[in-house]
C-alpha positions in Angstrom: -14.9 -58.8 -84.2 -16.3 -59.9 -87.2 -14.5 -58.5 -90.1 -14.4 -61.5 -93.3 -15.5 -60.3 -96.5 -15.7 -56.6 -95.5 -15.8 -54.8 -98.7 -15.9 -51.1 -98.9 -17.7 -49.1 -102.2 -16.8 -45.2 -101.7 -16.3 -42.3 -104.1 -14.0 -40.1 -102.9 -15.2 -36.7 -101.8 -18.8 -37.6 -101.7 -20.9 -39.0 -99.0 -19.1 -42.3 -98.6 -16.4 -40.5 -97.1 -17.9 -40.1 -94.3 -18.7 -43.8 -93.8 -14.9 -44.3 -94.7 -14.0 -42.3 -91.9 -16.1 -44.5 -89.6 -13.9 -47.6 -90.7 -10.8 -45.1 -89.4 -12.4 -44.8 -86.3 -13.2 -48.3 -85.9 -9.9 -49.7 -87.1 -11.8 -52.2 -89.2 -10.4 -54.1 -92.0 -11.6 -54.4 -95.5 -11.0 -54.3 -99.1 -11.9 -51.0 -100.8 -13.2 -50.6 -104.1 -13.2 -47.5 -105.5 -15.9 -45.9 -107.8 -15.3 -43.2 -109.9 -18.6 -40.9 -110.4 -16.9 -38.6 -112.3 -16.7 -41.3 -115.0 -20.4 -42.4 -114.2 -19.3 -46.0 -113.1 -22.1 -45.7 -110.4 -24.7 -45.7 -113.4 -22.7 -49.1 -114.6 -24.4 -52.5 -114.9 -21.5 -53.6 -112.5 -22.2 -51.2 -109.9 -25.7 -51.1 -110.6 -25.7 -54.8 -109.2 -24.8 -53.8 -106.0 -27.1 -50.3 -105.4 -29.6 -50.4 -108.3 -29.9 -46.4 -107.5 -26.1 -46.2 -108.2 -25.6 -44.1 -104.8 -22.2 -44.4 -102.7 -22.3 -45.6 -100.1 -22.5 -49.6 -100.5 -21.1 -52.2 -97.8 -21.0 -55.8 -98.7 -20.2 -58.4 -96.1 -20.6 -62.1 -95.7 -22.4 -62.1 -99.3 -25.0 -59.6 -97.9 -25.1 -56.2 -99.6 -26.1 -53.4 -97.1 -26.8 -49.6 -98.7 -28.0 -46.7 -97.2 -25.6 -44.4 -95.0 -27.3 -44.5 -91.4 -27.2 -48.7 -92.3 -23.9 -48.8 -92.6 -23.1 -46.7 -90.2 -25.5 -48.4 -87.0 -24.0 -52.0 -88.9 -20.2 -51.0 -88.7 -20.5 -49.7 -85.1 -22.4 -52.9 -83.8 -20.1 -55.3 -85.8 -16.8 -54.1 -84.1 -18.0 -53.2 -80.0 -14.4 -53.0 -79.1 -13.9 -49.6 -80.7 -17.1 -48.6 -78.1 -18.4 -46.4 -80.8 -22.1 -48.0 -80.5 -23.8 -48.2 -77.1 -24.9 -51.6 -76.5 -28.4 -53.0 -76.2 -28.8 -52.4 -72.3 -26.9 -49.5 -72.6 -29.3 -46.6 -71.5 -28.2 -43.9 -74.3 -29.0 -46.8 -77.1 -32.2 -45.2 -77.7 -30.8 -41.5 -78.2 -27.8 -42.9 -80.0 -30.5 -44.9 -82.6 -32.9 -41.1 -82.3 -29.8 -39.2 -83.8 -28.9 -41.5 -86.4 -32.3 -42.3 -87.7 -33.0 -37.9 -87.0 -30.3 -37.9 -90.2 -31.4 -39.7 -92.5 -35.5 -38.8 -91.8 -35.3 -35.2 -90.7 -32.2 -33.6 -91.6 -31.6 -34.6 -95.2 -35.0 -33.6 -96.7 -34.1 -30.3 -95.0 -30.8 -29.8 -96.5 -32.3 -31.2 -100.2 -35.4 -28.8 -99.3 -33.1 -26.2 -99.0 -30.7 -26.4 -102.1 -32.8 -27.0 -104.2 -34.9 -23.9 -103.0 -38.1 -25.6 -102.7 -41.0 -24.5 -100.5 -41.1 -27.4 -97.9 -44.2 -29.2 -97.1 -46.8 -28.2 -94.6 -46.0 -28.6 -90.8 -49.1 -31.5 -90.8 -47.1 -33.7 -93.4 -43.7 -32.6 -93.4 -41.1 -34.7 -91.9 -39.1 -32.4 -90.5 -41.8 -29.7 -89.5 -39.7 -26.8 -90.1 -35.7 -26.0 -91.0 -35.5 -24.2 -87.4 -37.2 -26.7 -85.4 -35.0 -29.4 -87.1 -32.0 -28.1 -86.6 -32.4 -26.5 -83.1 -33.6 -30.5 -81.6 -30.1 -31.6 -82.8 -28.2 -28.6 -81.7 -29.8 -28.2 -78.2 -27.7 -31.4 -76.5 -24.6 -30.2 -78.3 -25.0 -26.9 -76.4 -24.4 -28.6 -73.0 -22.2 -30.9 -73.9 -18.9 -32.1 -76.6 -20.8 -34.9 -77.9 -24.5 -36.1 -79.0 -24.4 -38.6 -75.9 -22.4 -37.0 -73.5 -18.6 -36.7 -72.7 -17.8 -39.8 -75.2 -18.0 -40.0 -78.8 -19.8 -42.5 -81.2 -20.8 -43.3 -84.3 -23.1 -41.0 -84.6 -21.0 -37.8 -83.7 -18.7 -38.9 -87.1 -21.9 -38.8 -88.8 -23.2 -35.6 -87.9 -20.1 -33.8 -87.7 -19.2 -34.2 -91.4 -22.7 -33.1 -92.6 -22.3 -30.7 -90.2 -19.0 -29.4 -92.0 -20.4 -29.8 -95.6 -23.5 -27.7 -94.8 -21.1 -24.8 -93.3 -18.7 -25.4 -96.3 -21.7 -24.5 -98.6 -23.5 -22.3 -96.8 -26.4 -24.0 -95.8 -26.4 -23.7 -92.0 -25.7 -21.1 -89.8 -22.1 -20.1 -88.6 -23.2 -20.9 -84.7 -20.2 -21.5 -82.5 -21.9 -24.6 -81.1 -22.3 -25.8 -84.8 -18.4 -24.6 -85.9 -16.5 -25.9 -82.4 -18.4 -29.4 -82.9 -17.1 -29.5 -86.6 -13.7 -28.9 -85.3 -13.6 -31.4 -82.9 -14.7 -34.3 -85.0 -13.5 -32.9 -88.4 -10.0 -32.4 -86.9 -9.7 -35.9 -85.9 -6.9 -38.2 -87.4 -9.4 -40.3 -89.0 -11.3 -37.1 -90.8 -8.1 -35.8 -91.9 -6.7 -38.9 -93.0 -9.9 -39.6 -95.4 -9.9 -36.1 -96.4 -6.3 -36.1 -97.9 -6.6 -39.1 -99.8 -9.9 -38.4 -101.1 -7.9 -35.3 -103.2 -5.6 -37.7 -104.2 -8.3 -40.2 -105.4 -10.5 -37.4 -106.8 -7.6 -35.3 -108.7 -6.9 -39.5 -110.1 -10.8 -39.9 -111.3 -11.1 -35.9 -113.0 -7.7 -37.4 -115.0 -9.7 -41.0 -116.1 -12.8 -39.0 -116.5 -11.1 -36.5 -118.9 -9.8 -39.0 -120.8 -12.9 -41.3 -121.2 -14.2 -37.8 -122.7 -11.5 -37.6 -125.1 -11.7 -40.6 -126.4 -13.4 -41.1 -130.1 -16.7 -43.1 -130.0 
């Protein structure tokens, strides 16, 4: 395990949480440093340093800044192995376990953002994710056969999934399938998700006070 000079950016209830969770799973230890982006400290010349898009969430460790979700996510796994949340190199699933992650990040976010903000989405011949059906029924079709992306165990990228998973049903944006809602019950219900979850209200209900404040306050 190496764990020195883990630090942690997250802002609570957004899609660090998720990667937060992750640490949960794996047990890890690190400092957390809370952003509040209700205040707009992610557009700050502080924060700014760190992700110069000001997006949540950021991972620094050993004096090397790593951004980008499915990064964190494939870094944390590798970096603690005891947890057995990442297959390892020779594994035979460490090919579909790197598919699904990278599948996020390349196919199934443009979809979501495609879809909320109600644009048309490219043709088939350049889009990324050919269509919103044929996206979502390559992730969905493993899930139907079995409780997790790789099989009878969970990873890395199950904690990934299953919280987008959750916020697309939350919002309407996918379809109420029972292969979709039972997955987001079995990874959403976990002490880890639920954990995060409850202290993200408390951190969040803190921020809306700082925020309101800052907004009160005379130029």
């Amino acid at each position: 395990m190496s764990s020195d000079n883990l630090t942690f950016y997250h802002a609570p209830q957004s899609r660090s949480s998720v990667s937060l969770t992750l640490l949960e799973e794996l047990q890890a230890p690190f400092e957390l440093k809370l952003i509040n982006i209700k205040a707009g400290e992610q557009r700050q010349p502080d924060y700014l340093a760190i992700n110069p898009l000001g997006k949540v969430p950021a991972l620094a460790h050993k004096s090397k800044i790593i951004t980008e979700q499915v990064a964190i996510f494939l870094y944390l796994a590798d970096l603690f192995p005891e947890a057995k949340l990442a297959p390892a190199l020779t594994d035979p699933t460490r090919g579909e376990y790197l598919r699904w992650m990278v599948y996020y990040a390349a196919c199934y976010e443009p979809a979501m953002v495609d879809k909320f903000m109600k644009r048309e989405p490219a043709p088939q011949s350049v889009s990324v994710y050919c269509d919103e059906y044929s996206m979502l029924e390559t992730i969905l079709t493993p899930l139907r056969n079995r409780p997790y992306l790789l099989g009878d165990e969970l990873s890395a990228a199950d904690i990934l999934w299953g919280s987008s998973f959750a916020w697309g049903l939350m919002f309407d944006m996918l379809p109420q399938l029972p292969v979709l809602t039972g997955y987001v019950d079995r990874i959403c219900n976990r002490v880890s998700a639920l954990k995060v979850q409850k202290q993200d209200e408390i951190w969040a209900a803190e921020h809306q006070v700082l925020a309101d404040k800052q907004q009160t306050q005379p130029a």
